[in-house]
C-alpha positions in Angstrom: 80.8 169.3 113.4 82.0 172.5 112.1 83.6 173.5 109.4 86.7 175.4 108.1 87.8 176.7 104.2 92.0 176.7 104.7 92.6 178.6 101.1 96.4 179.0 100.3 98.3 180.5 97.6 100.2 179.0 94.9 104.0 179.6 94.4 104.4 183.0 92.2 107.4 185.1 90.8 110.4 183.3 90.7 109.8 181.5 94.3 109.5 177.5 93.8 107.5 177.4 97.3 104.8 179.3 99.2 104.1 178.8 102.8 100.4 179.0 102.1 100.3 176.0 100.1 102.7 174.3 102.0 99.9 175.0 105.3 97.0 173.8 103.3 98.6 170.8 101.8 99.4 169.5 105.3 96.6 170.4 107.1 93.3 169.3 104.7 91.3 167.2 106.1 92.4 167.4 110.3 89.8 167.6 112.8 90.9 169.9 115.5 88.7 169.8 118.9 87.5 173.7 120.3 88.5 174.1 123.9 86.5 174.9 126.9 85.2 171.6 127.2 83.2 171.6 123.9 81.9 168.9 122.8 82.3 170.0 118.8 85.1 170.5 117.0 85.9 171.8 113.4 86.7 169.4 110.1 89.7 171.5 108.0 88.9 171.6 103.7 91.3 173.7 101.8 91.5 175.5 98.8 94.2 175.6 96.1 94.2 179.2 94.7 95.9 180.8 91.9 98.0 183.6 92.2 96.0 184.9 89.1 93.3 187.8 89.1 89.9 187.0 88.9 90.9 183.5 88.9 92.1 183.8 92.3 88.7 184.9 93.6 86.6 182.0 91.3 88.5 179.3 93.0 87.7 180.4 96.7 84.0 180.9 95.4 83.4 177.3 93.8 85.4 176.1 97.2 82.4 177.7 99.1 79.7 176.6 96.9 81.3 173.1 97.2 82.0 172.9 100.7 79.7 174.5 102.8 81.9 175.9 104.9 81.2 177.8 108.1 84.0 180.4 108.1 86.3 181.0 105.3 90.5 181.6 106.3 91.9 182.6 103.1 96.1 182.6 103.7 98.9 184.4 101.7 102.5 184.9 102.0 103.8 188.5 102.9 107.9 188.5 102.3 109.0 191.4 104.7 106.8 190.3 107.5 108.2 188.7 110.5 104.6 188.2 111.9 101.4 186.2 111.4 98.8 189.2 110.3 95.3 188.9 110.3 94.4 191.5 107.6 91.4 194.2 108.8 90.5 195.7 105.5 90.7 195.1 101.9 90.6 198.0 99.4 88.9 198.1 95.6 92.0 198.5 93.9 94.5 197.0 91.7 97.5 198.3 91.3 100.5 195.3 90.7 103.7 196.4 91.1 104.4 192.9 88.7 102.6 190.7 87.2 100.8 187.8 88.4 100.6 184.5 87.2 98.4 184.8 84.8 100.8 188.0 83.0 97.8 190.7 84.3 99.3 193.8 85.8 96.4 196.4 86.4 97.5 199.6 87.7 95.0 202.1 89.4 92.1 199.9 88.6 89.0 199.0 90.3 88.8 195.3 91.6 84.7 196.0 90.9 83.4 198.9 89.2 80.9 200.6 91.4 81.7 198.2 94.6 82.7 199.6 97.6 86.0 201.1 98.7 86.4 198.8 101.1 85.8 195.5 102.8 86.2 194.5 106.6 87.4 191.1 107.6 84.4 189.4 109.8 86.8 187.4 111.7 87.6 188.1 115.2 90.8 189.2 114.5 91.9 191.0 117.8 90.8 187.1 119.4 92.9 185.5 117.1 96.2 187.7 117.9 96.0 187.2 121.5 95.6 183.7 121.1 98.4 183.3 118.8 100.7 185.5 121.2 99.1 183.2 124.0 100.7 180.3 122.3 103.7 181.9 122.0 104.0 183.4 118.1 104.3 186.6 117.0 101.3 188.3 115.9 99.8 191.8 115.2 96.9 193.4 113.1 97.3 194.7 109.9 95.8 197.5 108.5 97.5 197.2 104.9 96.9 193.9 102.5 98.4 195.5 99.6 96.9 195.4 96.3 98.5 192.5 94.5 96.3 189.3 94.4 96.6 188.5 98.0 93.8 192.0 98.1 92.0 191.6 95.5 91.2 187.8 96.9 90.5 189.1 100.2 87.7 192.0 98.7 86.6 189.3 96.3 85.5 187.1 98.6 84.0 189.5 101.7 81.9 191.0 98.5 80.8 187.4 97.4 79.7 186.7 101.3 78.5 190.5 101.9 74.9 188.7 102.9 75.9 185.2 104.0 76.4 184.0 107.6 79.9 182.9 106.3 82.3 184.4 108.5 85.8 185.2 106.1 89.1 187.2 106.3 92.4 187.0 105.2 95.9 185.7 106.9 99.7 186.9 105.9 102.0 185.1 107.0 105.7 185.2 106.8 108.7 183.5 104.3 109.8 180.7 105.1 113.4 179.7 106.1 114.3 178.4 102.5 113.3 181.4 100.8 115.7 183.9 102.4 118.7 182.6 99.9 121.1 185.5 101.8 119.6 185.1 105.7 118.4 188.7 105.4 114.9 187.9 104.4 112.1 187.8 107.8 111.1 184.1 108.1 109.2 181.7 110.0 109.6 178.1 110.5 106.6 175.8 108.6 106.9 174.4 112.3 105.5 177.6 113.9 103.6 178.5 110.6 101.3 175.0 110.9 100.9 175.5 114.8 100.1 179.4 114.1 97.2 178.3 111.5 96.0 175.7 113.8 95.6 178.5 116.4 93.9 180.7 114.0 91.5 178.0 113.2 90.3 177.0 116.6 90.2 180.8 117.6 88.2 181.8 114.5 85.5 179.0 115.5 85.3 180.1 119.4 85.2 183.4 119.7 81.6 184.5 118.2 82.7 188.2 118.8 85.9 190.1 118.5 87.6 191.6 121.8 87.7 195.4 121.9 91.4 196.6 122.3 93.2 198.8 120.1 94.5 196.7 117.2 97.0 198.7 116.3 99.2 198.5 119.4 98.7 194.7 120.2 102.2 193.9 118.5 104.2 193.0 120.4 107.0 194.2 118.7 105.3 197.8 119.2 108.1 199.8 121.5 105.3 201.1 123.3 103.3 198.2 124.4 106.4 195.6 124.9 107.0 195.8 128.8 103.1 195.8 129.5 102.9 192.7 126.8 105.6 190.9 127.9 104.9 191.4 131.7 100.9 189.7 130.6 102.3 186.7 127.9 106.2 186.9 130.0 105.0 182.5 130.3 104.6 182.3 126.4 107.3 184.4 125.0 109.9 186.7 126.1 111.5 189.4 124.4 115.0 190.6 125.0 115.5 190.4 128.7 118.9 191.3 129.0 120.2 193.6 131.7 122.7 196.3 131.2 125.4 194.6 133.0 125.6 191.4 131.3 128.9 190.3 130.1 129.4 187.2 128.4 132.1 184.9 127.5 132.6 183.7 124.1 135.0 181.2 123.3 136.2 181.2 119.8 137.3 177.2 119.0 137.9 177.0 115.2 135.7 176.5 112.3 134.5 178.3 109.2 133.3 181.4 110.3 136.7 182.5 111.0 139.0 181.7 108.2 139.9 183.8 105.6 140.3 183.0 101.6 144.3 181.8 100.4 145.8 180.4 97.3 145.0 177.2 98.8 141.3 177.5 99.2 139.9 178.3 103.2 142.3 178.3 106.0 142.4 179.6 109.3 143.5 183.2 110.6 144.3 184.6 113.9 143.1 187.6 115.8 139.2 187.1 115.5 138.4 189.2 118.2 139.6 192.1 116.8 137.9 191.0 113.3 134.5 190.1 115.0 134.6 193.4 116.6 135.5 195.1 113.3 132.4 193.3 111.4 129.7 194.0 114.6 130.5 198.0 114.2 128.5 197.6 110.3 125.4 196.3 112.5 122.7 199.1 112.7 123.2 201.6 115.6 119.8 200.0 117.7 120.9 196.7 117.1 124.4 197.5 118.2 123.1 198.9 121.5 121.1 195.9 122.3 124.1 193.9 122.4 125.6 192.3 125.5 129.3 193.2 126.5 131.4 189.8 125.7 135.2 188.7 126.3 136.6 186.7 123.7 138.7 183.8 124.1 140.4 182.3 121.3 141.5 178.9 121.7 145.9 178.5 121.2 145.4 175.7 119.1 141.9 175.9 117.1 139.9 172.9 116.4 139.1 171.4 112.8 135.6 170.1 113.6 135.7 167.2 111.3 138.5 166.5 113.7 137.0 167.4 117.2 136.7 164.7 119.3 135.5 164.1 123.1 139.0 165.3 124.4 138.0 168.9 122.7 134.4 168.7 124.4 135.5 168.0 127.8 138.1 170.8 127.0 135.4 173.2 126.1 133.4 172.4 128.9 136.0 172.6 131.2 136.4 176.4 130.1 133.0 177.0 130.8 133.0 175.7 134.0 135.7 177.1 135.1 134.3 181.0 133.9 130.7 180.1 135.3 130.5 182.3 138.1 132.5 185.4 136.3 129.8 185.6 133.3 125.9 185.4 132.6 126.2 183.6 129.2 128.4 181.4 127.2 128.7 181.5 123.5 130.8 178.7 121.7 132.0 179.4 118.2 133.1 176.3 116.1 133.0 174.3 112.7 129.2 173.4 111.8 130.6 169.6 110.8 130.5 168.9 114.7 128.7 171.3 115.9 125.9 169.5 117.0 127.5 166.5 118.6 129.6 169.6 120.6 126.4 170.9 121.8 124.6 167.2 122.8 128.2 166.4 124.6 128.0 169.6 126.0 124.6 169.5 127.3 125.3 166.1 129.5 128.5 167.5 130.9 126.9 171.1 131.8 123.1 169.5 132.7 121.6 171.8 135.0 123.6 174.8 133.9 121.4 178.1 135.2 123.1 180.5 132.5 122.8 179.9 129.2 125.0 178.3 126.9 124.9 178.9 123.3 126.7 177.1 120.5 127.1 178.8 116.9 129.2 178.6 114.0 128.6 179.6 110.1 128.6 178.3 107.3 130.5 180.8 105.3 133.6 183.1 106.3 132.9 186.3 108.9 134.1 188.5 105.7 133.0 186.7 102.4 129.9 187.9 100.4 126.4 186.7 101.5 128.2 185.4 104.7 126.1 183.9 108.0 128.7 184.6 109.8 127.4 188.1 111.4 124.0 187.6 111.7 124.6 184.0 113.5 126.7 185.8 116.0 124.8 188.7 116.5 122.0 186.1 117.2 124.1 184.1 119.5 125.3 187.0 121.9 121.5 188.5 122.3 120.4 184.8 123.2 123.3 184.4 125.6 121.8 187.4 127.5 118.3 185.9 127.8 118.7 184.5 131.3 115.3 182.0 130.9 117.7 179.9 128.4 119.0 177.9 130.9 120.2 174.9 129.1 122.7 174.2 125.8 120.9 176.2 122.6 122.4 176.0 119.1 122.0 179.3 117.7 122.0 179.3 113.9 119.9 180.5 110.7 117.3 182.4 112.9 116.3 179.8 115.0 117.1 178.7 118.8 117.0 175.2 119.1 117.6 172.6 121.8 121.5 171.5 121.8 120.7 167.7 122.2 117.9 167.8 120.3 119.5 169.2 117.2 121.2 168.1 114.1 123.2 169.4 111.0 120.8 169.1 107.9 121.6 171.2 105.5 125.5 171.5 103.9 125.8 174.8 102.5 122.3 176.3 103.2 122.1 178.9 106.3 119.4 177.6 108.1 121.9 174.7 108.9 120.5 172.5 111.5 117.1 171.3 113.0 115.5 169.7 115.9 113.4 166.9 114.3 111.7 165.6 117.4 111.4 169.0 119.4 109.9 172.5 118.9 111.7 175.6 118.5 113.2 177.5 122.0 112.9 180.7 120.0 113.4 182.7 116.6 114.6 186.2 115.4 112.3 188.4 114.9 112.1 192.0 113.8 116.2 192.5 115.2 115.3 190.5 118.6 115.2 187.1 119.8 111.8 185.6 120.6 112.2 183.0 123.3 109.2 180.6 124.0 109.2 179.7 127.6 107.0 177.4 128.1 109.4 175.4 125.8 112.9 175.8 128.0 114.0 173.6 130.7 113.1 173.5 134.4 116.1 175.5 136.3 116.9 172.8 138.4 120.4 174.3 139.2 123.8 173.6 138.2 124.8 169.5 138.8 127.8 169.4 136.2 129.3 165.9 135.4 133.2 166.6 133.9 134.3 163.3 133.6 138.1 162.8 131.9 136.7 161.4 128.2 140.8 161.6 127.3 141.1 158.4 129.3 138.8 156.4 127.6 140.7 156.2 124.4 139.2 155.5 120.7 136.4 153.8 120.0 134.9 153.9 123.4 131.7 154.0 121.7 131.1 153.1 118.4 128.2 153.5 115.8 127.0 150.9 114.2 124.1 151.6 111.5 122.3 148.7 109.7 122.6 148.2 106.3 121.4 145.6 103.8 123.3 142.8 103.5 124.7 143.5 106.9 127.0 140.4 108.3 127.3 139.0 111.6 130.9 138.8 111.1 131.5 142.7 110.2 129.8 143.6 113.6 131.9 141.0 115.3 134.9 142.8 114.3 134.1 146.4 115.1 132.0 145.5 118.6 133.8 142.9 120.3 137.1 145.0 120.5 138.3 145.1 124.5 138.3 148.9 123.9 134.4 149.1 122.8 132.7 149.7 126.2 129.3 150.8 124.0 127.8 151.2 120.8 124.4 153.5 119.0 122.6 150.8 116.9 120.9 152.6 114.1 118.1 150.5 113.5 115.4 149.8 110.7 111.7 151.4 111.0 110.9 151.7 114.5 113.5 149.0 115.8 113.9 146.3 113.5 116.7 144.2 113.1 117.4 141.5 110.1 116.0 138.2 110.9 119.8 137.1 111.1 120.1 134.7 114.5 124.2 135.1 114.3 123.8 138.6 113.9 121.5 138.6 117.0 124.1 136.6 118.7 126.7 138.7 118.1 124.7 141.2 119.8 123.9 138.9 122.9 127.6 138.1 123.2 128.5 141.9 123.6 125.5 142.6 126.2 127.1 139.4 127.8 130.6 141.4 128.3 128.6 144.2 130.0 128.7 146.5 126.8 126.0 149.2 126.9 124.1 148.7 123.8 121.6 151.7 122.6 119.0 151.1 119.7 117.8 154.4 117.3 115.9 154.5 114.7 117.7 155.8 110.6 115.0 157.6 110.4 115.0 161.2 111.3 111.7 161.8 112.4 109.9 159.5 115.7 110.6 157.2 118.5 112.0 153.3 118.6 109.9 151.1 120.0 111.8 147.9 120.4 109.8 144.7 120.1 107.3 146.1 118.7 107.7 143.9 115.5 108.7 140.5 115.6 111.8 141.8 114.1 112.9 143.7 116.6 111.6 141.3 119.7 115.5 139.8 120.2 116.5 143.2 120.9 114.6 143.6 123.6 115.5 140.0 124.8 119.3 140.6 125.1 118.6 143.6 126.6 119.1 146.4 124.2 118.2 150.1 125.3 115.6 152.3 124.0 117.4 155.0 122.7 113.3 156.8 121.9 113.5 159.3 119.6 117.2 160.1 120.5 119.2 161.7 117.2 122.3 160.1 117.0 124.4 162.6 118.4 122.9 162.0 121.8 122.7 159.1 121.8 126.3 158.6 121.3 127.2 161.1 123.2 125.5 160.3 126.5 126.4 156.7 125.9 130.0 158.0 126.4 129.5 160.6 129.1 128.2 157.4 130.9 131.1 155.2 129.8 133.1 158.1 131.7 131.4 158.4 135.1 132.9 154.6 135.1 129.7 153.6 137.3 128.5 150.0 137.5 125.9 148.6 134.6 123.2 148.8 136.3 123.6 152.2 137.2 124.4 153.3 133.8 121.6 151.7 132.0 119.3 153.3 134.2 120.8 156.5 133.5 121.1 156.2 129.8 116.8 155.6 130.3 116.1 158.3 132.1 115.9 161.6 130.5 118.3 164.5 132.2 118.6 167.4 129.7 115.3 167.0 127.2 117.2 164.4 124.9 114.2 162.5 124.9 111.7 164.9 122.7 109.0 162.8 122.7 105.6 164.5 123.0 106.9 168.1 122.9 106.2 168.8 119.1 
């Protein structure tokens, strides 16, 4: 077995994080097999390092001495960059522009008095780009590592190794989401950081020697290499594919992003086409241009989202529907409190939609200070033009993410939502959305299902999460009502259930009545697996359905949709099983 030195920063300055430590932290200790059929594989020790001179290059030394390593991947945190960057060179100079950790700022000094200008990287960097943009991140060569710490690490340790087999280099890599406090700040996801590294890793350990292209042209956010890159890697990522004539409809609902300040605190204002228009002008002249033509629509009567309910998503779908074959793209502003369970209901009722449809929102007024507003719609529009997005998207904080898969997680911080069980469909990067592919839906063409959800009433379906000290009688109540047709059980662990035999019967008695009954787990991250435990064996007796790793909003919301279609039980429990739009992430991250 091989071996790998993962080195990663410390936090320095005033950040509280660094994606470098973050990377290390999670990975020490994997095993990741090589490809090709290899037999061998490489075993991952890391490295703490401090953001301190001299210090800095000590650590990563005893780490050497200690481990044994094979090759050395020393990893640092570049704000400004939007890509992962292998670095080629490293320079004998000092010069901090603050100071480090440790309170030393050297200016204009040698790193080592008499050493070499310079030190080359002895990865195969030019391998490990193309494999990263293979898998579907953004990647280029870098010709620059500064000369703060992140430098003087990287000549420290080439110098160290000058006459050792060890193979070393350096990695930047971007911010991460929680460090761009204002949403201006270039950032990746420790999702696609962790999958980058693990790229990096496996490359560095199969490719003996470097490929021989010209390094500083392989970026693909390069103007002069994009159409021949994206027409090689078009299955991994895809860079804005819009055509001139696309035209898309946005349908302006309510929410946040488009009230204005009053005596009385937020409230909402009128003619938001006008104001959106107003507020896109201040975009930068090239980003402008890149922007698809759009009609907006403003709802008569806008929406609260802590108020929406299924009436408002069948009336939202119902628009789009209705538009589908006038426009390439739909974009559906609205209140973040909702805004997921819009796009899950959305993404049953539209399943097989060929155009995309993207759902956005903010989480601060289009004109306050340090809004979202802009930069989520500017994100929404370019990624309603990308015509491989065939399927519901939430478009918010940077990020593309799957509609049913996603949820609201943050209250007042930009990045907003996540997908806990699925990957990313795509980022912003450099002024352009990124979209990965391999990651979207099949096009299986349009097959919408618009069934009249105003006819069901309240409480249709209901939610009913576990808590301790739960009673049989308190579920009685709320599930036996005539008008309950379903309910989302939110379950202990992996599907566990109090060892409570009335509470079980309760259950049983509502399966009796033909009630569709769907068990998820409280916790956020991973699948159900009903009788697994003894605890949760009755569950699968009475005939409760795997909801998987369903979030709750999709749950719920294609337990309705189902309710709707007013099928026959059978029919709809083998529905609710089967996956139709990617609700069911299992497997993808």
């Amino acid at each position: 077995m091989s071996r790998l030195l993962l080195c990663g920063f410390e936090p320095f300055g005033h950040d509280s994080v660094n994606p470098a430590l973050k990377i290390i932290e999670q990975l020490e200790g994997q095993t990741l097999a090589l490809p090709n059929g290899s037999s061998d594989s490489v075993e991952i020790r890391t490295c703490r390092v401090p953001v301190t001179r001299y210090a800095a290059i000590e650590s990563v030394v005893e780490a050497i001495e200690r481990h044994a390593p094979d090759t050395v991947i020393m990893l640092g945190q570049a704000s400004g960059r939007s890509a992962i960057t292998p670095e080629r060179v490293a320079i004998n100079l000092d010069d901090y522009r603050i100071k480090d950790n440790g309170g030393h700022q050297p200016v204009d000094e040698p790193i080592e008095v008499a050493g070499p200008d310079a030190c080359f990287t002895t990865l195969p960097i030019k391998a490990m780009v193309n494999d990263l943009q293979a898998a579907g991140l953004p990647a280029s060569v870098s010709y620059t590592a500064g000369t703060f710490v992140c430098n003087h690490l990287f000549y420290g340790v080439q110098r160290h190794l000058a006459d050792s087999p060890i193979r070393s280099g350096f990695v930047h890599i971007p911010a991460l989401p929680e460090q761009s406090l204002d949403g201006r700040l270039p950032t990746m996801s420790l999702e696609s950081l962790l999958e980058g590294v693990r790229v990096l890793c496996i490359s560095a350990m199969t490719h003996q020697q470097d490929v021989r292209i010209g390094g500083g042209n392989i970026s693909y956010v390069s103007p002069a290499s994009r159409h021949a890159l994206q027409c090689r890697l078009s299955h991994f990522w895809q860079v804005d594919t819009m055509t001139p004539e696309t035209h898309i409809l946005v349908l302006y609902t309510g929410g946040t992003l488009g009230m204005v300040e009053s005596e009385q605190g937020l409230v909402p204002a009128g003619d938001f086409d006008a104001r959106l228009r107003a507020a896109l002008e201040d975009l930068p002249p090239s980003r402008r241009g890149r922007l698809p033509a759009f009609t907006l629509r403003e709802f008569p009567q806008l929406i609260d989202s802590s108020s929406a309910t299924p009436a408002d998503w069948q009336q939202i779908a119902g628009e789009i529907a209705d538009a589908y074959d006038s426009f390439d793209g739909f974009v559906v502003l609205q209140g973040t409190d909702t805004l997921a369970w819009t796009a899950s209901s959305l993404a049953f009722q539209l399943k097989g939609t060929a155009r995309p449809v993207i759902v956005s929102g903010a989480q601060l007024p289009l004109e306050a200070d340090g809004s979202d507003a802009l930069a989520n719609v500017e994100l929404a529009l370019t990624a309603a033009a990308q015509p491989t997005l065939n399927e519901v998207v939430v478009a918010f904080g940077g990020q593309l993410l799957r509609g049913v898969c996603t949820r609201k997680w943050y209250t007042q911080d930009h990045r907003g939502f996540t997908t806990p069980n699925a990957p990313l469909l795509g980022e912003w990067v450099d002024d352009r959305v990124v979209v990965y592919p391999g990651r979207l839906m099949d096009d299986q063409g349009p097959a919408f299902e618009l069934p009249d959800y105003a006819c069901l009433g309240q409480d249709a379906v209901i939610r009913l999460p576990l808590y301790p000290g739960i009673s049989a009688e308190s579920v009685r109540v709320q599930l036996l009502r005539s008008e309950v047709k379903g309910a989302v059980l939110e379950l202990w662990g992996s599907g566990n259930l109090p060892a409570d035999a009335e509470l079980l019967g309760v259950l049983a008695d509502a399966r009796g009545e033909g009630k569709l009954l769907a068990g998820i787990s409280q916790c956020p991250h991973g699948p159900v697996s009903i009788g697994h435990y003894a605890a949760g064996a009755g569950l699968a007796t009475i005939g409760v359905l795997s909801g998987d790793d369903m979030t709750l909003e999709a749950a719920f919301t294609k337990l309705l949709h189902l309710v709707a279609l007013n099928q026959d039980e059978d029919w709809q429990r083998e529905r609710f099983l089967m996956p139709w739009v990617g609700e069911r992430a299992s497997g993808l991250l």
